[in-house]
Every structure is written in C-alpha cells, then in structure tokens.
NUTI-305569 format. One record per residue (C-alpha): x, y, z; residue in three letters. Coordinates in steps of 0.5 Angstrom, whole numbers, m for minus. Each point is the difference from the previous one (the first is absolute). Layout:
BEGIN
<node xx="X" yy="Y" zz="Z" code="Ala"/>
...
end
This chain:
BEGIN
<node xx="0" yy="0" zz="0" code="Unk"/>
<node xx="3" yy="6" zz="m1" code="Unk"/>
<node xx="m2" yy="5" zz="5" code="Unk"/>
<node xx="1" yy="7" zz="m4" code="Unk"/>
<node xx="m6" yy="4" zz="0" code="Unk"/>
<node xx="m6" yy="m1" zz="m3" code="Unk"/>
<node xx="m4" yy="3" zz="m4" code="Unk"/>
<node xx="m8" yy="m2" zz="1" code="Unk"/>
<node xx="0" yy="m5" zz="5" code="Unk"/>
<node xx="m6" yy="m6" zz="m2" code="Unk"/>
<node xx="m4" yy="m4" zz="7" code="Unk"/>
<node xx="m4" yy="m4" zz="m3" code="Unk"/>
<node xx="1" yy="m6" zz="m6" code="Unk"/>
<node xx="m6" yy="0" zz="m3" code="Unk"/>
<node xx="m3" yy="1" zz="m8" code="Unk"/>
<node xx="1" yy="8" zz="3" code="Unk"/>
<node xx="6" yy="m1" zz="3" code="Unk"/>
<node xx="3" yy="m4" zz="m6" code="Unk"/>
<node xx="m2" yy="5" zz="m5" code="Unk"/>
<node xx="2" yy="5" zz="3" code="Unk"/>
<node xx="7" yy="m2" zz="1" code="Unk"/>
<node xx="0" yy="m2" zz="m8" code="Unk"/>
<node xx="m2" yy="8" zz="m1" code="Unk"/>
<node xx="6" yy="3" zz="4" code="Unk"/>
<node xx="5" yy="m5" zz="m1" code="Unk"/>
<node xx="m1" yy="2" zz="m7" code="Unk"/>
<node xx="0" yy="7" zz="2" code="Unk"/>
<node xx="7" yy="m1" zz="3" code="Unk"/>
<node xx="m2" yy="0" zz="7" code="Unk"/>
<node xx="4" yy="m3" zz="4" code="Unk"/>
<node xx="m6" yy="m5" zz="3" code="Unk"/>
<node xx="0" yy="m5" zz="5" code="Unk"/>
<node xx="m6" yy="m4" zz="2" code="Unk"/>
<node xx="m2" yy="m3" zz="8" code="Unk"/>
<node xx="m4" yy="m6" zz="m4" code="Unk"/>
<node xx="m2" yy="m3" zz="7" code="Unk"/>
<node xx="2" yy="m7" zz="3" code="Unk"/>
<node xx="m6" yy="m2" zz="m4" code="Unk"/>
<node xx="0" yy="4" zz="m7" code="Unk"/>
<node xx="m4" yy="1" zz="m6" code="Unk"/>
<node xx="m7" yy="2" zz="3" code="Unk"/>
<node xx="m7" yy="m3" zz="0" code="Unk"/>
<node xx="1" yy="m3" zz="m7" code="Unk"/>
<node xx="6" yy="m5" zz="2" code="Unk"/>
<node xx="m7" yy="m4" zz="4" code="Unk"/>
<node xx="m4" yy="0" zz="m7" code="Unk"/>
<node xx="0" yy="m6" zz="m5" code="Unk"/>
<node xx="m1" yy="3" zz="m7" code="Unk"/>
<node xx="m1" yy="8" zz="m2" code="Unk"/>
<node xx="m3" yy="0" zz="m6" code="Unk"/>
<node xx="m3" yy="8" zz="0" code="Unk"/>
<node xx="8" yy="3" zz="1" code="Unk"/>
<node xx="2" yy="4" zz="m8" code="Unk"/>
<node xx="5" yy="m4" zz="m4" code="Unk"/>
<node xx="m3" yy="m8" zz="2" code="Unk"/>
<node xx="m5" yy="m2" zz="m5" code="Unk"/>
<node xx="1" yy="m7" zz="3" code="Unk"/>
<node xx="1" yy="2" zz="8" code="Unk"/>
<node xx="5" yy="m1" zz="5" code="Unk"/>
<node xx="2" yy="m2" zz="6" code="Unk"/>
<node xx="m1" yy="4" zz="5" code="Unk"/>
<node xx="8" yy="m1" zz="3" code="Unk"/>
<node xx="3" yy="0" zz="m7" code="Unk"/>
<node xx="m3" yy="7" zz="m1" code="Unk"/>
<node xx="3" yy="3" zz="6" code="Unk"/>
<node xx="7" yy="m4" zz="m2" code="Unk"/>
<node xx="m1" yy="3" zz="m6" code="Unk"/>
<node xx="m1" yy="7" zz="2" code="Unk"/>
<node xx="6" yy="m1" zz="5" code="Unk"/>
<node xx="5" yy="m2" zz="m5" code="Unk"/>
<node xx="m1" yy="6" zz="m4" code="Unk"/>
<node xx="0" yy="4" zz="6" code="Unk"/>
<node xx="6" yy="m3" zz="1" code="Unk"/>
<node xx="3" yy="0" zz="m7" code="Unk"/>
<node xx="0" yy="8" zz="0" code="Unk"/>
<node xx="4" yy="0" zz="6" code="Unk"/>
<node xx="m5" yy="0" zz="6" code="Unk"/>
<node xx="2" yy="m3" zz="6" code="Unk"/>
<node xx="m4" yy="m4" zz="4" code="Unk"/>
<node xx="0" yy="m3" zz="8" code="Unk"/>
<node xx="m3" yy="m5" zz="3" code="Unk"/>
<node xx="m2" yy="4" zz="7" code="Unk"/>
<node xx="m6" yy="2" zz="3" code="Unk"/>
<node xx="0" yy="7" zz="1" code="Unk"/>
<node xx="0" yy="1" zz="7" code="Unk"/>
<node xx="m1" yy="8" zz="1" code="Unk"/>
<node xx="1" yy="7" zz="m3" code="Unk"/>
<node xx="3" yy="7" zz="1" code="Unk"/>
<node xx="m3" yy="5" zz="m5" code="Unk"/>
<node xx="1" yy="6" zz="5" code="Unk"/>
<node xx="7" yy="1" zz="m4" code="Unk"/>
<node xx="4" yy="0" zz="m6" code="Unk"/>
<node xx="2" yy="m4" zz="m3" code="Unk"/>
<node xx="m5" yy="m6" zz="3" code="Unk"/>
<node xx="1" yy="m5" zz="4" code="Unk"/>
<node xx="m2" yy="m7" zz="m1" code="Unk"/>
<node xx="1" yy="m6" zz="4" code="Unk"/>
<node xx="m2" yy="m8" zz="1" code="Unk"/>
<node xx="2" yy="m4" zz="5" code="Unk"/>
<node xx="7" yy="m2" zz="m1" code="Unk"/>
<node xx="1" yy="8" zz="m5" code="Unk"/>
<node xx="1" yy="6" zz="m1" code="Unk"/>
<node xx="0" yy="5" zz="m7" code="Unk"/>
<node xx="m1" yy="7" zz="m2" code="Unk"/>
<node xx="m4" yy="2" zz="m6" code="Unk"/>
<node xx="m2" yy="7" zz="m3" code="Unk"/>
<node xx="m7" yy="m2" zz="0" code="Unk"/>
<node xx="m5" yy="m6" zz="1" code="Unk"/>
<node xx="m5" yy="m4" zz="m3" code="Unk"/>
<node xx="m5" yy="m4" zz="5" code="Unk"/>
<node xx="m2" yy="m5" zz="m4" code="Unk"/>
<node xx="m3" yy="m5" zz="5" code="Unk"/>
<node xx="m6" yy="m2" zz="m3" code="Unk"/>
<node xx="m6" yy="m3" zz="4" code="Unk"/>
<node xx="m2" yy="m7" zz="3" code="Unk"/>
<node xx="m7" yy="m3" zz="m2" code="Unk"/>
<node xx="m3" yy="m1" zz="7" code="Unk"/>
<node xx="m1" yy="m8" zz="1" code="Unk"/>
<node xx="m6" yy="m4" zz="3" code="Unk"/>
<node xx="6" yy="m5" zz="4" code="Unk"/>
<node xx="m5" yy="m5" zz="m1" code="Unk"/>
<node xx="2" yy="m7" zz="0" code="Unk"/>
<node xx="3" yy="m1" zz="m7" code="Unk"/>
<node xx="0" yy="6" zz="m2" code="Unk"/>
<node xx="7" yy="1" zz="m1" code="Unk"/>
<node xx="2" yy="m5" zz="m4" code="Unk"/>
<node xx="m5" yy="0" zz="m6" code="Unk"/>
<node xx="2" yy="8" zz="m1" code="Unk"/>
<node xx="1" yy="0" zz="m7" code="Unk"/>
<node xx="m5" yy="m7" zz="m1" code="Unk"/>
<node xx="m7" yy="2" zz="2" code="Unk"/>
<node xx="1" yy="5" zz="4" code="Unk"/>
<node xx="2" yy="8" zz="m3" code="Unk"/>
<node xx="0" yy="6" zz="2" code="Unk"/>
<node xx="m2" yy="4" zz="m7" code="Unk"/>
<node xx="m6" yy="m2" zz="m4" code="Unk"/>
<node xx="4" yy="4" zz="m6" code="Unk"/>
<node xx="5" yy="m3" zz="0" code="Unk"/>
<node xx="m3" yy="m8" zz="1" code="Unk"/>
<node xx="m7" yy="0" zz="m1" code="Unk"/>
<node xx="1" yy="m3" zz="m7" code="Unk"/>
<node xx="3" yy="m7" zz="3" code="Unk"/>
<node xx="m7" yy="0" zz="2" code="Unk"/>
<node xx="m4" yy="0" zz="m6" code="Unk"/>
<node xx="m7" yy="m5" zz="2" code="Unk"/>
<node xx="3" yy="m1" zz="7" code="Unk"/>
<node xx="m4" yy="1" zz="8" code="Unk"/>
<node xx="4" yy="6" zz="4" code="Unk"/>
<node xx="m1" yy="3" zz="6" code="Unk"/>
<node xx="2" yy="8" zz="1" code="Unk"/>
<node xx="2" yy="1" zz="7" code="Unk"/>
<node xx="m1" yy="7" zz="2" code="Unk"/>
<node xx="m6" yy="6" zz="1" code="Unk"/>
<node xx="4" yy="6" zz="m3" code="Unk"/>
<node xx="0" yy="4" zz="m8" code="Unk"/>
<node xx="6" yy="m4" zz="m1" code="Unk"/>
<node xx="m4" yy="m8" zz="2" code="Unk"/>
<node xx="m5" yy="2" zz="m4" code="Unk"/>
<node xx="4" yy="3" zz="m7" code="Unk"/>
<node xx="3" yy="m7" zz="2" code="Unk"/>
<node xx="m7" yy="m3" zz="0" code="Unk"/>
<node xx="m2" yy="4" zz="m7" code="Unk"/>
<node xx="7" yy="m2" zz="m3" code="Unk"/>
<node xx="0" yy="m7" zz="1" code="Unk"/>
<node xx="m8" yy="m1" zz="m2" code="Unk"/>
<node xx="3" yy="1" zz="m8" code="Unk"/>
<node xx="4" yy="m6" zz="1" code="Unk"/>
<node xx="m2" yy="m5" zz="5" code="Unk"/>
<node xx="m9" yy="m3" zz="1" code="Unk"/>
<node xx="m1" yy="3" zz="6" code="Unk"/>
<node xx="3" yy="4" zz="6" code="Unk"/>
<node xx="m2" yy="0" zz="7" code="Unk"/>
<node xx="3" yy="6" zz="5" code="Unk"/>
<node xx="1" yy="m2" zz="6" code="Unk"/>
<node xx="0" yy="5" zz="6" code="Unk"/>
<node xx="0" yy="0" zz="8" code="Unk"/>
<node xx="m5" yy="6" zz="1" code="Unk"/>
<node xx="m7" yy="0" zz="m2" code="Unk"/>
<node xx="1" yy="7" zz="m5" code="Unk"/>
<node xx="4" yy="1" zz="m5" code="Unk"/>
<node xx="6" yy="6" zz="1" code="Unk"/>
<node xx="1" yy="1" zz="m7" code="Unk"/>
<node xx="m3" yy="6" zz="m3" code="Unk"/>
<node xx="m8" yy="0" zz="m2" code="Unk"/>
<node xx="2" yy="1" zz="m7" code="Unk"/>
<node xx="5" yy="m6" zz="0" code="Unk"/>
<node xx="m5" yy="m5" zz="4" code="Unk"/>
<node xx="m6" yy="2" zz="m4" code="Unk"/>
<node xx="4" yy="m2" zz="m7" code="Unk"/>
<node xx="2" yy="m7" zz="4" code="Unk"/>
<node xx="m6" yy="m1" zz="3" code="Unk"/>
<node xx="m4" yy="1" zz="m8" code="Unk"/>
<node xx="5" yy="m5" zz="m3" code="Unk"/>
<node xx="m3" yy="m8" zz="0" code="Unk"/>
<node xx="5" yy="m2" zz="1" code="Unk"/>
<node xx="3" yy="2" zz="7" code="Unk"/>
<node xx="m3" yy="m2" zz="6" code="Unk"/>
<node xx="1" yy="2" zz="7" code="Unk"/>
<node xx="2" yy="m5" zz="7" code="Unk"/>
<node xx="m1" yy="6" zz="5" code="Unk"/>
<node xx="2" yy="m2" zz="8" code="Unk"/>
<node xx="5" yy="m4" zz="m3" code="Unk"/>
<node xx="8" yy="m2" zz="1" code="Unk"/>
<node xx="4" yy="m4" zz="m4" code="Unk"/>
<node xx="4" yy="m6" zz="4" code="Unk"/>
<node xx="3" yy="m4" zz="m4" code="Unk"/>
<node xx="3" yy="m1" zz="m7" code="Unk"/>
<node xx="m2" yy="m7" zz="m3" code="Unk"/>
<node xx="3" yy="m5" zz="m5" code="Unk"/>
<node xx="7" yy="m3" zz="m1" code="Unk"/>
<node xx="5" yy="3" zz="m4" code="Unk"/>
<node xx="m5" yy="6" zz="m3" code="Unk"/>
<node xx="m8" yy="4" zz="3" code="Unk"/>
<node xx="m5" yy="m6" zz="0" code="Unk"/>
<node xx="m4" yy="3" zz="5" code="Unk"/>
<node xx="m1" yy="4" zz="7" code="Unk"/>
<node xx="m2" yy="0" zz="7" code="Unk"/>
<node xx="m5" yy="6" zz="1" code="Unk"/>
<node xx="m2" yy="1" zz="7" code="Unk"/>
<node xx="m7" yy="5" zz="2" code="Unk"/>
<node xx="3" yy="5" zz="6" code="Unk"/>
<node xx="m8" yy="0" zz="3" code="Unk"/>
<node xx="m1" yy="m7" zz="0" code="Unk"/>
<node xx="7" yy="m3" zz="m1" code="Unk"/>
<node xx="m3" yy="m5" zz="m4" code="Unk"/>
<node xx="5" yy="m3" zz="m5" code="Unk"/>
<node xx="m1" yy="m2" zz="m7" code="Unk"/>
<node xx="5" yy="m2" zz="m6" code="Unk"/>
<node xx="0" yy="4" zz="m7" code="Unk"/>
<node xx="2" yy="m4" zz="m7" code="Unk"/>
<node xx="5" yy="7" zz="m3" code="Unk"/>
<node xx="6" yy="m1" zz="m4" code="Unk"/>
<node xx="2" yy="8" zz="0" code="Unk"/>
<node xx="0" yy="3" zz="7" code="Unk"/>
<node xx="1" yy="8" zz="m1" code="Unk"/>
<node xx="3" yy="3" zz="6" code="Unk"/>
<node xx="m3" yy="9" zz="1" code="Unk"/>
<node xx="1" yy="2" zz="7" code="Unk"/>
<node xx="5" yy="5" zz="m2" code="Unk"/>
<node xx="8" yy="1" zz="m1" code="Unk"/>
<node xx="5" yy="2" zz="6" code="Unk"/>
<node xx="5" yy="6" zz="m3" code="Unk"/>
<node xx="6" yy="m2" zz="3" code="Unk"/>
<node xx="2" yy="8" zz="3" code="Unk"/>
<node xx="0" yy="m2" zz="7" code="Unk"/>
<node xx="7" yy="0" zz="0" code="Unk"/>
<node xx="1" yy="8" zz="m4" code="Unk"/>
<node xx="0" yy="5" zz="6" code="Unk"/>
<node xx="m3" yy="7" zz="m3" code="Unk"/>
<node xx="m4" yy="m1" zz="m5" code="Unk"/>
<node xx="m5" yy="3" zz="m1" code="Unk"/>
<node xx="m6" yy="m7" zz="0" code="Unk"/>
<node xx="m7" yy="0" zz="m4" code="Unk"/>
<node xx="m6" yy="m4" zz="5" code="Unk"/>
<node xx="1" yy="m6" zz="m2" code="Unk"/>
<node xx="8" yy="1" zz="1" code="Unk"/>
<node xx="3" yy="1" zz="m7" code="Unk"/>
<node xx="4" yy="5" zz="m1" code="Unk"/>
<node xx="m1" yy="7" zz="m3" code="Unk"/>
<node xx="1" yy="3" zz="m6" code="Unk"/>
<node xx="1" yy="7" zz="m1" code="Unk"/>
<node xx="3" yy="3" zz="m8" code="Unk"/>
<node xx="0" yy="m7" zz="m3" code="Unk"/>
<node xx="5" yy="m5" zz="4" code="Unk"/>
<node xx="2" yy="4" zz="5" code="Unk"/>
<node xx="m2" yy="m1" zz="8" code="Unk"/>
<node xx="0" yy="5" zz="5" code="Unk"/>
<node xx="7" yy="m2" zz="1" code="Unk"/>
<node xx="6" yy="5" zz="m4" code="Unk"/>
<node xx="3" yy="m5" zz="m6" code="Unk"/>
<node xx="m4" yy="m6" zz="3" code="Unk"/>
<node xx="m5" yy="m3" zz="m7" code="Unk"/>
<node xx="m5" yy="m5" zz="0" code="Unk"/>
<node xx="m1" yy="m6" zz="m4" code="Unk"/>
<node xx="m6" yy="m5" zz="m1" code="Unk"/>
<node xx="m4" yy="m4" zz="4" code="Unk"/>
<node xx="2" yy="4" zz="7" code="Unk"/>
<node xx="m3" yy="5" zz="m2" code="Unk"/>
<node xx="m6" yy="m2" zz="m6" code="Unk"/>
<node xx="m6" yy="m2" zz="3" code="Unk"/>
<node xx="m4" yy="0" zz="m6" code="Unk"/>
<node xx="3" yy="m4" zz="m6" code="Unk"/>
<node xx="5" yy="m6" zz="4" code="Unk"/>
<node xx="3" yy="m3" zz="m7" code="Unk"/>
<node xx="7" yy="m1" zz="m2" code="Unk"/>
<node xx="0" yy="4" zz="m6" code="Unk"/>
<node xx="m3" yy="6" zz="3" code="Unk"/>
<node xx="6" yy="m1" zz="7" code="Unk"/>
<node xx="5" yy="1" zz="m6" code="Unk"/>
<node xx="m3" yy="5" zz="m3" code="Unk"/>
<node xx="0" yy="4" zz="7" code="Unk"/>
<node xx="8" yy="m2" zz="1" code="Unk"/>
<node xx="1" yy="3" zz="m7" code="Unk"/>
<node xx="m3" yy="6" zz="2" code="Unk"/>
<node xx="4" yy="2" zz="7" code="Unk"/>
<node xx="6" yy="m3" zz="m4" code="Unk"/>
<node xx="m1" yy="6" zz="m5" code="Unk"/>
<node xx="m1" yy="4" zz="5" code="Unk"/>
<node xx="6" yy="m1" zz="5" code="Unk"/>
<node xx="4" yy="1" zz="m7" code="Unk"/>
<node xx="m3" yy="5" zz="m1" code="Unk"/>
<node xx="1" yy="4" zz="7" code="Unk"/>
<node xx="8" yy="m3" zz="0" code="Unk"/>
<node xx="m1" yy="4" zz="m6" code="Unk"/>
<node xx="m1" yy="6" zz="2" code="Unk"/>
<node xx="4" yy="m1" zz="6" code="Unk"/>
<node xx="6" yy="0" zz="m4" code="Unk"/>
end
C-alpha cells in the first residue's frame, strides 16, 4: 500500500462505489477503496441479473462485481479489504480509519449502501437467491406462473406485489397488522389487482423446502393459530438499513439515509454520497452506478477547481 495522500477516498465497495473508482481513477485521482471485510455489496448475495445494461443473456451477481473490481483495479484503484471503523471530517485532509489503518484523503466518498431488513425466520438465509428475493424488478421474471407471497404492508410491498403480478399466478401479501401502512394510492392499486390477496395479522416463521421455497409456516398473531402455505417465491419488503451508523455529523433524513445538498455533496465539506446509502427510492444496481459516476465527476471537479 502506498501510504502518500490520497485524492478521494472511497468507504464502500458496491455498483457505486466501484464506478465511481473507474471514474476517477481514469480522471487520474489517485484512489483508494475501503471495500469491507466482505465487498462487493448487495449483489454478490443475488444469483442471475438480467436487468443490468450490456448483459443480454445476464449475469451473475458476484461475476458482475468481479467484473467492476477488475476495471477498478485496471485504471490503478487501490483496494482493501478492511471494515472501516470511524472518520475524521472535521480537517483537512480527512481521515479514514479501519480496525488495523489509518489513511488520509482529500476528499471522501460514502458509498456503504443499504442492508435489505431480513424476517431471521428458519430457513430464510439459506434460500436467498433460490425462492427468496428482496426485489421483485429484479427477480419477478424467475416467477413466471408460479405462487408467492410478499411480506411487508408498506409502498415498496406493494410496488413489490404489482411487479410481481405481471409474472407469477398469483400474490399474497402477508402483513403483521390488521392495515396496511402503504400510502391510499398505493394499497388501492394492489387491493384492485386480482391477482393480489392479502393475510393481514400475520407472520411468516418459517421457509420450507430443501434445496429451494417450496412453501412456509404462517402464524396469525391474535389467534397464533398456525398454517402452511404452498409458494415457490418469498419477496421479503419490510425495509432497508442504510449503513450510516457508523458516520459522525452528517446530516441523516427520518428514515437514517444520508442528506444530499447540491447533487452528491452531504453537509460535511468534501465528504460526497453515493447509491443505496442515500437512495430511498430506486435501490437497483444501474441507478447505484449512475450516483457513483455523479460524486465521481464532482469530486473531479471540486479538486479541480482547488488547483
């Protein structure tokens, strides 16, 4: 590792953060990426992606963050494998530190995404990727003519629910209260579909089937009277987890992404955003890179004019 300054330093090794290193790699920005002691984001849990630009026959989730890192790499990014631990923005230049270093950048990146908030049911963790999604746009075709359920009772269960009616025979929403949370407009377009059907008081507690969904265990919290479901698609909707927990003094929205002020920038003086972290709305890998080619060109630009 060479330990000289660095121009932009990048905390995060997703579709954002990965682009955004190609960008200014090729921009001659001297890079460094804290990729996490498990890197590539979200997608190196997802099997086939057939929705990214460039791939008309898909890919494999992992094969297309190999991809990305190697480019990354080829322009001259430097990349390690540490989990960053804490920061210090209040100075220049900024300092970044993981559990075992310490580096120095001129400005910074936060590209650390967002976690898909799990059900931890039994049988859950192991059929991500073979039943069990987190993104109907993404996965709804694998479905085509086949049961699923969409747990969740907020807008994105039901954009979930209406995506997903396009492909498979029919959808069941599952929801732990007796209303839904979703907005009026959002729950009276599913509750119109024919296709949706709705278990209200309910919980799912377990995920059946060997080697992929073959049903689950649904338990009714009033009664906790206990049934089994024939599905073949679990679509998990009760929310992401932005991963700012561990950022100090920026500025947060309600629901704990991070600001954006003047396209990428945060509050913080040269500290920029990128993808999942901050997107509340679009959470797919194209639109992640999209973001980390824009605080890319911004970073270049501000360095720019520093000069």
């Amino acid at each position: 590792m060479d330990e000289k300054l660095f121009d932009v330093i990048i905390i995060g090794s997703g579709p954002s953060g990965l682009t955004a290193a190609i960008y200014t790699t090729r921009a001659n920005l001297k890079t460094l990426i804290v990729a996490g002691g498990r890197w590539g984001g979200q997608l190196m849990l997802t099997t086939l992606v057939e929705n990214f630009p460039g791939f008309p026959e898909g890919i494999q989730g992992p094969d297309l963050m190999l991809a990305m890192r190697k480019q990354a790499e080829k322009f001259g990014t430097q990349i390690v494998e540490e989990d960053f631990v804490e920061g210090d923005f209040s100075k220049s230049p900024l300092v970044v530190k993981t559990g075992s270093n310490s580096y120095e950048g001129k400005t910074v990146i936060i590209a650390t995404g967002a976690d898909t908030k799990w059900l931890d049911a039994p049988g859950e963790k192991e059929k991500i990727g073979r039943g069990v999604s987190s993104c109907a746009p993404c996965d709804a075709p694998f479905f085509r003519n086949l049961d699923v359920i969409v747990v969740g009772g907020g807008d994105s269960a039901m954009e979930e629910a209406t995506v997903l009616t396009k492909f498979a025979k029919a959808v069941n929403v599952v929801y732990r209260g007796e209303t839904l949370r979703a907005s009026q407009i959002m729950q009276e377009r599913a509750k119109k579909n024919p296709k949706i059907k709705f278990i209200f008081n309910s919980e799912v507690t377990e995920i059946l089937g060997e080697e992929k969904v073959a049903g689950v265990k649904i338990k009714n919290n009033k009664t906790n009277e206990e049934s089994q479901m024939l599905v073949q698609g679990v679509f998990v909707a009760i929310g992401h987890i932005p991963n700012t927990t561990v950022f100090k003094g920026i500025d947060l929205d309600e629901h704990g992404f991070i600001k954006v002020y003047d396209h990428t920038k945060t509050n913080l003086d040269r500290v920029y955003v990128a993808g999942d972290v901050h997107d509340n709305t679009y959470k797919q890998a194209v639109t992640a890179a999209g973001f980390g080619t824009m605080a890319a060109l911004d970073v270049e630009k501000f360095l720019r004019e520093q000069e």
